[in-house]
C-alpha positions as CSV (number, residue, x, y, z in Angstrom):
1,X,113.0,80.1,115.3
2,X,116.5,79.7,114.2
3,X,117.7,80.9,110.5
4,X,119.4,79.4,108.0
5,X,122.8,79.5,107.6
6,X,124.1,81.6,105.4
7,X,126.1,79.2,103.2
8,X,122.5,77.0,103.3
9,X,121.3,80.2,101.5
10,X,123.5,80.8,99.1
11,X,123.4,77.1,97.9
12,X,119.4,77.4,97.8
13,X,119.7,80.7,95.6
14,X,122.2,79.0,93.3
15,X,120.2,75.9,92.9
16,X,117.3,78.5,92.5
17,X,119.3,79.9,89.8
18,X,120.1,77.2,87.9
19,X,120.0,78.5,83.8
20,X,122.2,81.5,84.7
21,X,125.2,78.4,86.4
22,X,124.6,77.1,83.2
23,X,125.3,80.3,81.3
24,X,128.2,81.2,83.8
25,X,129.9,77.4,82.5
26,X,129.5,76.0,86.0
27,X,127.8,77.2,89.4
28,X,129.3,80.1,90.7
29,X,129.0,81.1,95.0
30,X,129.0,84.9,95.8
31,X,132.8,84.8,96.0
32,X,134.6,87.2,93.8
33,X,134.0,86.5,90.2
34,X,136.5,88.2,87.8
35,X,135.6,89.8,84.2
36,X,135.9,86.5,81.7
37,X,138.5,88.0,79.3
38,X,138.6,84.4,76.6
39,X,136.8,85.2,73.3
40,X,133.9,83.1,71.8
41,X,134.7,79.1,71.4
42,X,134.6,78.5,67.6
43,X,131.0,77.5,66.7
44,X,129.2,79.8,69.3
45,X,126.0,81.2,67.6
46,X,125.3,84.7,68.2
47,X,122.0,85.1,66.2
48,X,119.2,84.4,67.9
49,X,116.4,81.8,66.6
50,X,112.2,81.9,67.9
51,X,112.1,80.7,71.3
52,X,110.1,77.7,72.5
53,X,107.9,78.4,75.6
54,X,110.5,76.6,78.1
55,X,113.4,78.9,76.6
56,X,111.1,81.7,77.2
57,X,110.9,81.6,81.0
58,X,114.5,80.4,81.3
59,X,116.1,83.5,79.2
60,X,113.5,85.7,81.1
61,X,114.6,84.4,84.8
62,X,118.2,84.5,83.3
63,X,117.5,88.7,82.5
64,X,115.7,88.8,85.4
65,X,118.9,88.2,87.4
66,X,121.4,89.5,85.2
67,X,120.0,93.1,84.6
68,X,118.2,94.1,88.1
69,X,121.0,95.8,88.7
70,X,121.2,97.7,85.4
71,X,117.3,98.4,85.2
72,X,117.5,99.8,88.7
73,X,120.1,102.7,87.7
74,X,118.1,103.1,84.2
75,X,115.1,103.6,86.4
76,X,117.1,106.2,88.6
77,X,118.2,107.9,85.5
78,X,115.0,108.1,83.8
79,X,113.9,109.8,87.2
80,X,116.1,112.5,87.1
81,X,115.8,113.1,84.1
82,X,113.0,115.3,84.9
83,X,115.1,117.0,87.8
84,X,115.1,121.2,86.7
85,X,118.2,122.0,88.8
86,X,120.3,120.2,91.2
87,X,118.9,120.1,94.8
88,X,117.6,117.8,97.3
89,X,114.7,115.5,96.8
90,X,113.4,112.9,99.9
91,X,116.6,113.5,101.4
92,X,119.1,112.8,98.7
93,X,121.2,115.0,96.3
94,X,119.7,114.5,93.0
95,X,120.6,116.9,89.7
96,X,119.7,117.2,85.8
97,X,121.6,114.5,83.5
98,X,125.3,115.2,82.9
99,X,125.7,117.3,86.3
100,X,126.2,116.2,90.4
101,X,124.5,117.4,93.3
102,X,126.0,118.0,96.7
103,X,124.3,117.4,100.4
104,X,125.8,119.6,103.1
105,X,125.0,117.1,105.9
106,X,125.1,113.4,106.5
107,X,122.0,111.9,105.3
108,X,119.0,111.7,108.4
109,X,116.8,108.7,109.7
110,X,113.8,109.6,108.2
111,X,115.5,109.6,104.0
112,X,114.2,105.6,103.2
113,X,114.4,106.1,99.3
114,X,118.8,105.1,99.9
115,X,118.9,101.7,101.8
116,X,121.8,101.5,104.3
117,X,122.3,105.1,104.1
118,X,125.9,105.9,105.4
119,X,126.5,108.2,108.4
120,X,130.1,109.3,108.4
121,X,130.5,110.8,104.5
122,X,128.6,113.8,103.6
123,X,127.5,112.6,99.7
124,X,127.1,113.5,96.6
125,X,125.1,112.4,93.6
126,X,124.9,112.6,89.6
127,X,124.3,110.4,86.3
128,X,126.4,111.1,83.2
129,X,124.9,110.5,79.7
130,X,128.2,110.5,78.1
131,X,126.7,109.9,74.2
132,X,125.6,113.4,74.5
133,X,128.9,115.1,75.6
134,X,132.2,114.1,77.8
135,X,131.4,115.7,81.3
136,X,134.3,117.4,83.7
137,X,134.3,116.4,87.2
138,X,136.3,119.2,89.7
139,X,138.6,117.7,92.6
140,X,139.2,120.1,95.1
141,X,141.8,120.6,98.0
142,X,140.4,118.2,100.7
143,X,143.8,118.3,102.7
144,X,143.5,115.3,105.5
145,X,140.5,114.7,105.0
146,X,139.6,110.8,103.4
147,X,137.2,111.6,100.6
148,X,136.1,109.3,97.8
149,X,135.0,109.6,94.2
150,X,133.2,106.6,93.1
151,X,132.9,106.6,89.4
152,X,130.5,103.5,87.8
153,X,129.6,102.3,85.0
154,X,125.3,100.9,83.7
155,X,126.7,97.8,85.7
156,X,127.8,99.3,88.7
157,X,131.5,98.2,88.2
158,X,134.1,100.8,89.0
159,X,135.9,102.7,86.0
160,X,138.2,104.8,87.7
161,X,140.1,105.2,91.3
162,X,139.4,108.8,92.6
163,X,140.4,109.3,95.8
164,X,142.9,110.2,99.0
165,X,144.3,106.8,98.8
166,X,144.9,106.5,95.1
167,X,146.6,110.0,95.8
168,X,144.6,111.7,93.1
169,X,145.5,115.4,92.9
170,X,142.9,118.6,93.2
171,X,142.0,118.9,89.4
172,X,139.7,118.7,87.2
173,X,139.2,115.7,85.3
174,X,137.2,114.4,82.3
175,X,134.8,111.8,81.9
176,X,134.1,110.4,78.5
177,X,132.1,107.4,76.7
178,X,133.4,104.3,75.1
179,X,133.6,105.9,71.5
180,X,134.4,109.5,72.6
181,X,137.7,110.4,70.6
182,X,137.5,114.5,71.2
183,X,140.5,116.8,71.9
184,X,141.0,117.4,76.0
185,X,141.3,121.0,76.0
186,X,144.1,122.6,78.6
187,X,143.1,122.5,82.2
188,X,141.8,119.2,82.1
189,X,144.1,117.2,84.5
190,X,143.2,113.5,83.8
191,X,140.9,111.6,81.8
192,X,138.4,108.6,82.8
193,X,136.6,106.6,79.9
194,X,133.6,105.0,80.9
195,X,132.7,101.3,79.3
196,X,129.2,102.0,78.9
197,X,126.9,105.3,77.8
198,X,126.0,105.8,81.1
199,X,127.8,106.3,84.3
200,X,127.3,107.7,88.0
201,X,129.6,109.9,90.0
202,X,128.9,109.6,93.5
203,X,131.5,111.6,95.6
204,X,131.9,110.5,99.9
205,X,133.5,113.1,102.4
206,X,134.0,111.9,105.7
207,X,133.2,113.9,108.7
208,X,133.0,113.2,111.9
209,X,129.4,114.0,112.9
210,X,130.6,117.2,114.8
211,X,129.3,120.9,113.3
212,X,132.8,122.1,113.7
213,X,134.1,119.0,111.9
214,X,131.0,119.3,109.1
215,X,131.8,123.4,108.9
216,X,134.9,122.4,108.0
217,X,134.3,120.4,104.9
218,X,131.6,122.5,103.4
219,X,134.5,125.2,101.7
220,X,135.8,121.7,100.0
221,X,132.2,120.3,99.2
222,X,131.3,123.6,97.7
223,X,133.8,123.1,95.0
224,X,132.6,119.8,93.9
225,X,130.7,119.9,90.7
226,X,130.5,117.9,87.4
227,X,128.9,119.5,84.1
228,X,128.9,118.8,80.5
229,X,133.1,120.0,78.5
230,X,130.8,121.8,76.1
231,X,130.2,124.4,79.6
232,X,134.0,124.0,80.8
233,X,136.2,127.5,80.1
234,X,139.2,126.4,82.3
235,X,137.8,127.9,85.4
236,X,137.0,125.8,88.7
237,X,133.1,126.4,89.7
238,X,131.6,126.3,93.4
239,X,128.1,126.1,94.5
240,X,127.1,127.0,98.0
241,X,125.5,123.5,98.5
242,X,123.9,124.9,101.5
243,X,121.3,126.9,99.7
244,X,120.4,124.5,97.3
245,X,116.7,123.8,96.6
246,X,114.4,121.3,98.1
247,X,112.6,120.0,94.9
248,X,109.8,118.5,94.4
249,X,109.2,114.9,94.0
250,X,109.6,114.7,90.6
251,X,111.4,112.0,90.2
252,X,108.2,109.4,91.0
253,X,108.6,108.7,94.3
254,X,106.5,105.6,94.8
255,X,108.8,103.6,91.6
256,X,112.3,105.4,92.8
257,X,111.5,104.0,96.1
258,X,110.6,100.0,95.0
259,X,113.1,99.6,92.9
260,X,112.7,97.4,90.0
261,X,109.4,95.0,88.8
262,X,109.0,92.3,87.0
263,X,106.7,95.0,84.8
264,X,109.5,98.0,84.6
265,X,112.1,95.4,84.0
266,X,110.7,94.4,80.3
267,X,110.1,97.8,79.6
268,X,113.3,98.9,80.3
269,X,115.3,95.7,79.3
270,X,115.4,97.1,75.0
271,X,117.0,100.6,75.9
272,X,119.6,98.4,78.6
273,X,120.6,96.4,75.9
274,X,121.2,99.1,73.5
275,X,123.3,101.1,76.0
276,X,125.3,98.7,77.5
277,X,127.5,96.6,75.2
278,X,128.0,93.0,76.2
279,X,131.1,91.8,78.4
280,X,133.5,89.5,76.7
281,X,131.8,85.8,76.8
282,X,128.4,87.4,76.7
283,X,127.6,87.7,73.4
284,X,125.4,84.2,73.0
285,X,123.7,85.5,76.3
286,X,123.3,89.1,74.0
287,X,121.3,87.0,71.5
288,X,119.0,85.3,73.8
289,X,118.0,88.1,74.9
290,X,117.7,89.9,72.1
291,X,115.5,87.3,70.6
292,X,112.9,87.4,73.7
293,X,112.7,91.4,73.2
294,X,111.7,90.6,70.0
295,X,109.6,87.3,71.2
296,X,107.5,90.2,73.3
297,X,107.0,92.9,70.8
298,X,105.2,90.5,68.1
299,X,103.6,88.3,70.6
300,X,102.0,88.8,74.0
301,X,101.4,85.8,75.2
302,X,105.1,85.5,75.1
303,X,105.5,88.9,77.5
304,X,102.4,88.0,80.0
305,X,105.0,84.2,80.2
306,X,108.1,86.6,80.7
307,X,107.0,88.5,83.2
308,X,105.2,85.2,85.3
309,X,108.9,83.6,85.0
310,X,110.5,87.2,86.2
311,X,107.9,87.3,89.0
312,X,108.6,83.8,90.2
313,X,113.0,85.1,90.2
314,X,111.8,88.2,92.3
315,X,110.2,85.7,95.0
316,X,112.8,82.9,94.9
317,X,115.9,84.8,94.4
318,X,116.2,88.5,94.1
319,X,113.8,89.0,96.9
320,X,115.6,87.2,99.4
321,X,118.6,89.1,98.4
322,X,117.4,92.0,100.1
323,X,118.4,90.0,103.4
324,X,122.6,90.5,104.1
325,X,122.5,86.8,105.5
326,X,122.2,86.1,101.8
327,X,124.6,88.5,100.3
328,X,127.8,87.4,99.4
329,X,130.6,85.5,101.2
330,X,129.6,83.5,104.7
331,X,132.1,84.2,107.5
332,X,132.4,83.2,111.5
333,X,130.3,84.3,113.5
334,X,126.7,85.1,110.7
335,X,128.7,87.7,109.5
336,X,128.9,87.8,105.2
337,X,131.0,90.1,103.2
338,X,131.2,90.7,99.3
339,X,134.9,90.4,98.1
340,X,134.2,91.8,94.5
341,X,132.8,95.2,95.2
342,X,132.1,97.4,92.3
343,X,134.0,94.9,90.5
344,X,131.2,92.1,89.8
345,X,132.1,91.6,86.0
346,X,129.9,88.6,85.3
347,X,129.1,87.6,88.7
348,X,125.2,88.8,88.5
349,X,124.0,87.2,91.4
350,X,126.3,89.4,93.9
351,X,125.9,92.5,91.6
352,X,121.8,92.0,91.9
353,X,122.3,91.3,95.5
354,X,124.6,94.7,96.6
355,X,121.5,96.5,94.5
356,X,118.8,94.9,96.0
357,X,120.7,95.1,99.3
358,X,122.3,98.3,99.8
359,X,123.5,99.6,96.0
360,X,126.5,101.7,95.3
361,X,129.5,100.2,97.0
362,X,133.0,101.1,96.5
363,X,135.6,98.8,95.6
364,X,136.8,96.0,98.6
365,X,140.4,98.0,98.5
366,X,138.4,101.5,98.9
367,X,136.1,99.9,101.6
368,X,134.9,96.9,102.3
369,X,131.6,96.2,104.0
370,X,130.6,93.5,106.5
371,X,126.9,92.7,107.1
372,X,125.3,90.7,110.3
373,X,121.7,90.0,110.7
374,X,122.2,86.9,113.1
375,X,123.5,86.5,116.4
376,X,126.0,83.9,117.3
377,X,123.3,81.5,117.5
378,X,121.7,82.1,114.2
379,X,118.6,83.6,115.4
380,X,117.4,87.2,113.6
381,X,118.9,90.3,115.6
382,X,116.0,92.0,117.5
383,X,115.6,95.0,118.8
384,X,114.1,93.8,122.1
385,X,116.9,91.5,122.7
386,X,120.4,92.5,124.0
387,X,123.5,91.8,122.6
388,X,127.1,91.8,122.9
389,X,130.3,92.3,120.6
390,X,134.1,92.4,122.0
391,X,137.1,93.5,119.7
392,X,139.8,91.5,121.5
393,X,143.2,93.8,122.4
394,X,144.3,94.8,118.7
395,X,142.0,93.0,117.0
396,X,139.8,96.7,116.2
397,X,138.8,96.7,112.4
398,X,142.2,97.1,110.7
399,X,141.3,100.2,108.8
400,X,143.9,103.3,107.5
401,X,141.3,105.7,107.4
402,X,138.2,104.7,110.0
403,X,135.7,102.5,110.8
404,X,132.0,102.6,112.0
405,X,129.1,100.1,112.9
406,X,126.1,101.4,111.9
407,X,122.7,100.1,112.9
408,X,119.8,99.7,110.7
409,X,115.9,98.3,111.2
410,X,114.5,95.8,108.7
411,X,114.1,98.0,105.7
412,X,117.9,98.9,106.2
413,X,116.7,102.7,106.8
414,X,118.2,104.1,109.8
415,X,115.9,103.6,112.5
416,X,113.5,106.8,113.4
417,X,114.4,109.2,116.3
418,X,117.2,110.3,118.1
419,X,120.8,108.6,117.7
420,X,123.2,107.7,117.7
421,X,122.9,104.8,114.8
422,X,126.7,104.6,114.1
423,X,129.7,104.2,115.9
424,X,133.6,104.2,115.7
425,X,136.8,104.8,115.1
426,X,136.1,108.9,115.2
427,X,132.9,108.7,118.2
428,X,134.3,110.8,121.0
429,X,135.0,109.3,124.6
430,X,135.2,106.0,123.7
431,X,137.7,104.4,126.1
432,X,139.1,100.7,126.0
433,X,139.6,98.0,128.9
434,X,142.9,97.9,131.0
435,X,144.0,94.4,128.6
436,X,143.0,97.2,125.2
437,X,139.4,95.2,124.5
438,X,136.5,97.3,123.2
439,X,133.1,95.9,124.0
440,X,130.0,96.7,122.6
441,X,126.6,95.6,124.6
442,X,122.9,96.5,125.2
443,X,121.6,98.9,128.3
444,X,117.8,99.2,127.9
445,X,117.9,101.7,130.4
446,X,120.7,104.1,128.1
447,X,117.9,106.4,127.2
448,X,115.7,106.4,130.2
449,X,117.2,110.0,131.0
450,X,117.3,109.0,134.3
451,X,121.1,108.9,136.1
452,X,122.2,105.2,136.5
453,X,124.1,104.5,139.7
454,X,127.9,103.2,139.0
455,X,127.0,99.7,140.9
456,X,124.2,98.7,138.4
457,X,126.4,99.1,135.3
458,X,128.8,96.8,134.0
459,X,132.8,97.8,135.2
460,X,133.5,100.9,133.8
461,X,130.7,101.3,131.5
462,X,130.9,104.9,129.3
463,X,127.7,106.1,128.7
464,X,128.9,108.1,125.7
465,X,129.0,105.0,123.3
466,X,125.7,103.6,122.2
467,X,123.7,102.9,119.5
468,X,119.9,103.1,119.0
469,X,117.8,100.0,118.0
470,X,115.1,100.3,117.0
471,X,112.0,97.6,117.4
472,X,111.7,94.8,115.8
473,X,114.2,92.9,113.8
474,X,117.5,95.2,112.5
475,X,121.0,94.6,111.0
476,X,124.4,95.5,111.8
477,X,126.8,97.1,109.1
478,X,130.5,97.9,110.1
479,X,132.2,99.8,107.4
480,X,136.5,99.6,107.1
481,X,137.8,102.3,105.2
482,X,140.8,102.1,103.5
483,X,141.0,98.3,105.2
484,X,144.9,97.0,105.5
485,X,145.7,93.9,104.0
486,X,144.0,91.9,106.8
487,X,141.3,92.8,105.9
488,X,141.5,92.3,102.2
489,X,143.0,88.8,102.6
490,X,140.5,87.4,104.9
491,X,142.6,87.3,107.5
492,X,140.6,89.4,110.1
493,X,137.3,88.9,110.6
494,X,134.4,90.8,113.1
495,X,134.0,89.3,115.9
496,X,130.5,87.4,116.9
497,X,127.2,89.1,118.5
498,X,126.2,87.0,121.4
499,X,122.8,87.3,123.1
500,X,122.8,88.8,126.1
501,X,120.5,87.1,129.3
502,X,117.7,89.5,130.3
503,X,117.5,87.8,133.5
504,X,120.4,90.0,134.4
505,X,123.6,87.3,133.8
506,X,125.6,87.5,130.5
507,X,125.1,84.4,128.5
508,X,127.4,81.5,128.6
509,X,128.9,81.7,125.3
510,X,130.0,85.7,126.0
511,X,133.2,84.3,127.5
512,X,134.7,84.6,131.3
513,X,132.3,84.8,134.4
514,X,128.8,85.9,133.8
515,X,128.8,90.0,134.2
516,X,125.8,91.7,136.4
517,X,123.3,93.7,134.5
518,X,121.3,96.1,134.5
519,X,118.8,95.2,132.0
520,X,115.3,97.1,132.9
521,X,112.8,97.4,130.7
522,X,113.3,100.8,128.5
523,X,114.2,101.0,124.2
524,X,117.2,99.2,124.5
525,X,120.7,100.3,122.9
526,X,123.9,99.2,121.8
527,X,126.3,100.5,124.4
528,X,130.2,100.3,124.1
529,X,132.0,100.0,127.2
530,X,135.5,99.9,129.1
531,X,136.4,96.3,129.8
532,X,139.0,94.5,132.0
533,X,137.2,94.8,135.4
534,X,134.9,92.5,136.8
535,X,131.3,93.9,137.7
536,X,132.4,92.6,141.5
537,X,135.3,95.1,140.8
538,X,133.1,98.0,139.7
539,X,130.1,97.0,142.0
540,X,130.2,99.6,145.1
541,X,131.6,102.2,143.6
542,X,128.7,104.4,144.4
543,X,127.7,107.8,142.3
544,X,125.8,108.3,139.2
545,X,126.7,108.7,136.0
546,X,124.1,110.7,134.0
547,X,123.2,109.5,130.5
548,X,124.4,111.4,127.6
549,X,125.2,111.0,123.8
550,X,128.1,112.1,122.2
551,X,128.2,114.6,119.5
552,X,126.2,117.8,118.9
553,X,123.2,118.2,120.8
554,X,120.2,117.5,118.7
555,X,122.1,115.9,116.3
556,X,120.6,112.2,114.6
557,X,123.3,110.2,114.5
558,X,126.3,112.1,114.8
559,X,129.8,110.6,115.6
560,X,131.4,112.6,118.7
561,X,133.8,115.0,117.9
562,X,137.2,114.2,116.8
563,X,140.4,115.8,115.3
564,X,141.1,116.1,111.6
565,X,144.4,115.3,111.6
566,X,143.2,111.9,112.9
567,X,141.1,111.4,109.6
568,X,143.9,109.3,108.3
569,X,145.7,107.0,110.4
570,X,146.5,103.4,111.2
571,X,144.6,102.2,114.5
């Protein structure tokens, strides 16, 4: 059955949304939505008066959508807070308040406690309760390589731009609260003050999936580190990230893993408020909320109605947010992208959805993120369907540092077993047709181990380019690092995922002649392939090319191997 468009969607979910249009002084889409910077109209109260039973679930839907985002990283604070050392829990670097926590690996299909967890940056991890002390973050040497610092405030907006391409320098630097007025003590190379108590650092390293690649970024990652100035003598520190401890799951693995309730959210919605200070225009939207808390501490009958109205915003809008056809901006093709990345100021709806969604996005200059669940028809990507994708001659994502399309199943966990899950700019072998297209298609029979005669694959194909999918319905995410200006304006787009025909003919809509397949019956994959000759062309051409995957042997989801002084280029 055919899905709704994605514009459809977003109308639904701001129609669904109605109070918090209201409170944004008109309805607002997903587009970007900058931080209001007018003070209070004359007039505007900013007490708060007992609420009737109406204004009861209209604030609490209102919080419910405004502070999902902000519960959620209370939630992952108050988890690790009970973190002894840093290490790796489920998969994930996590580390005592006020420090960071390094992997030494990209993160592996079986880790389902990150959504949409990325496969070309080795990362890094930590939460920064900055009434307590100003906290030093070290920047090493990372030469070529693209690395990324993303510093965030309690609303997941961006506070500072650390990183190759805002040419930040190897350092160390100082992160400090809104009222911190201390003396930066020699050796401190910059300064970053954070808007609200608490903040995350979450560092990105690219590699290229190979060991020797990965080898060589560990000296670098091994001098990443963040502690409290109180511990800072003027020294640089390293950890051998490598021999850091598995832990535990202390952090509470079933309520890390769900994310935020209805029930967590009220419990956690007095200690939000206290620690993060309202945006400019949000004071009157301050008092309302206030005034529930209150509502619920004397009365409750008011909290059981709170948390009914919460629980009907988690079905009708949040929920669905979990879907990428319903995260931010539609474009051709099914795909959607969010333009205000990190940057959601008081556009809630897009700041719930990227939470709900995917969480912890760099800004749309530092990366910016497109999402597909839909073919070109508007039916649900499946995994026992087969597809095809064509970047026409320069039209590749326009990115100065790489790209990659990763695949992920319907939880947006990588999908279990062997890889590869991501592909791009960096996956060795990859070769393009004789006119400089890149295709990208299914071959159910790419992991049947079995050599695949030349005449039963389309012209040219290279087994070396493929992605896994898994059963069942799954998204696409390409990732454009660094994107140029084409792609920050809107001007280039992804191209469209047609269906393939099992019966052996590409479909109709693919473009030119239909192509002869070879579509058997085994998991199928997303295969790149060489394009510019007809299959009559490459029919006959006898041989077999044996199936292989790119990358180190063993490996999940591993780009091939690829030089470091290509790290940083323009396509």
């Amino acid at each position: 059955m055919s899905s709704a468009s994605p514009s459809l969607n977003l109308v639904r979910l701001v129609l669904l949304c109605a109070p918090l249009s209201v409170m944004l002084e008109g309805p607002r889409a997903f587009s970007a939505t900058p931080i209001p910077r007018a003070t209070i109209p004359a007039g505007t109260r900013t007490d708060h008066e007992p609420l009737g039973l109406d204004e009861v679930r209209r604030t609490a839907r209102e919080a419910y959508v405004w502070g999902w985002a902000l519960v959620y990283l209370h939630q992952c604070r108050s988890a690790l807070e009970r973190v002894p050392a840093p290490g790796r829990c489920s998969g994930i670097p996590v580390a005592p308040i006020n420090q960071l926590a390094m992997l030494t690996d990209i993160i592996r299909p079986r880790t389902t406690v990150v959504p949409c967890a990325n496969q070309d940056v080795i990362y890094g991890f930590g939460i920064f309760d900055l009434a307590a002390d100003a906290v030093v973050v070290q920047v090493p040497d990372f030469g070529n390589r693209f690395w990324l610092y993303q510093l965030g405030d309690h609303r997941t907006d961006a506070f500072a731009m650390v990183g190759q391409m805002h040419g930040t320098k190897p350092g160390c630097y100082l992160v400090v609260g809104p009222g911190w007025e201390g003396e930066v003590p020699a050796g401190i190379a910059g300064v970053f003050r954070c808007p609200t108590r608490y903040g995350y650092c979450l560092p990105r390293v690219h590699v290229d999936g190979s060991d020797k690649d990965r080898l060589a970024a560990l000296p670098a990652v091994n001098q990443i580190a963040a502690y409290p100035l109180s511990e800072f003598d003027g020294k640089p520190r390293a950890h051998d990230w490598s021999k850091s401890r598995w832990l535990p799951n202390v952090a509470g693995r079933g309520r890390y893993q769900r994310g935020v309730s209805p029930e967590s959210f009220f419990e956690a919605l007095p200690e939000v408020l206290a620690a993060v200070p309202p945006l400019p225009g949000e004071e009157s939207l301050y008092a309302r909320l206030h005034g529930l808390v209150d509502a619920m501490e004397t009365r409750p009958e008011i909290r059981v109605l709170a948390v009914a109205a919460a629980s009907d915003a988690e079905r009708e809008v949040v929920a669905p947010l979990f879907h990428f056809r319903n995260v931010g901006r539609g474009l051709p093709a099914h795909w959607t992208t969010v333009d205000n990345g990190a940057s959601f100021g008081n556009d809630y709806l897009t700041r719930t959805a990227v939470a709900k969604s995917n969480v912890f996005v760099n800004t749309s200059r530092e990366a910016r993120y497109f999402y597909l669940d839909l073919d070109s028809h508007g039916e649900r990507l499946e995994g026992g369907q087969y597809y095809r994708l064509t970047f026409p001659a320069g039209e590749l994502p326009p990115a100065r540092a790489f790209w990659s399309l990763t695949v992920y199943d319907e939880r947006h966990a990588l999908p279990e077993g062997d890889g590869p899950h991501a592909i791009g700019s960096h996956t060795e072998g990859i070769e393009f047709g004789a006119d400089g297209s890149l295709t990208i298609l299914i071959d159910p029979a790419a992991l049947s181990g079995e050599p695949i005669p030349a005449n039963q694959l389309p012209a040219n194909q290279l087994p070396a380019n493929q992605l896994v999918t898994p059963t069942g319905p799954f998204s696409l995410y390409l990732r454009v690092y660094w994107p140029d200006d084409a792609v920050i304006d809107g001007s280039w787009t992804p191209p469209p995922v047609h269906p393939v025909a099992q019966a052996g003919v590409v479909a109709n809509d693919v473009g030119g002649e239909g192509s002869a397949l070879n579509v058997g019956k085994a998991t199928p994959v997303i295969v790149m392939d060489r394009v510019g000759v007809s299959a009559r062309e490459g029919a006959g051409q006898g041989g077999a090319i044996p199936r292989r995957v790119s990358g180190a042997p063993g490996r999940r989801g591993f780009f091939g191997r690829g030089s470091e002084r290509d790290i940083v280029r323009r396509p």
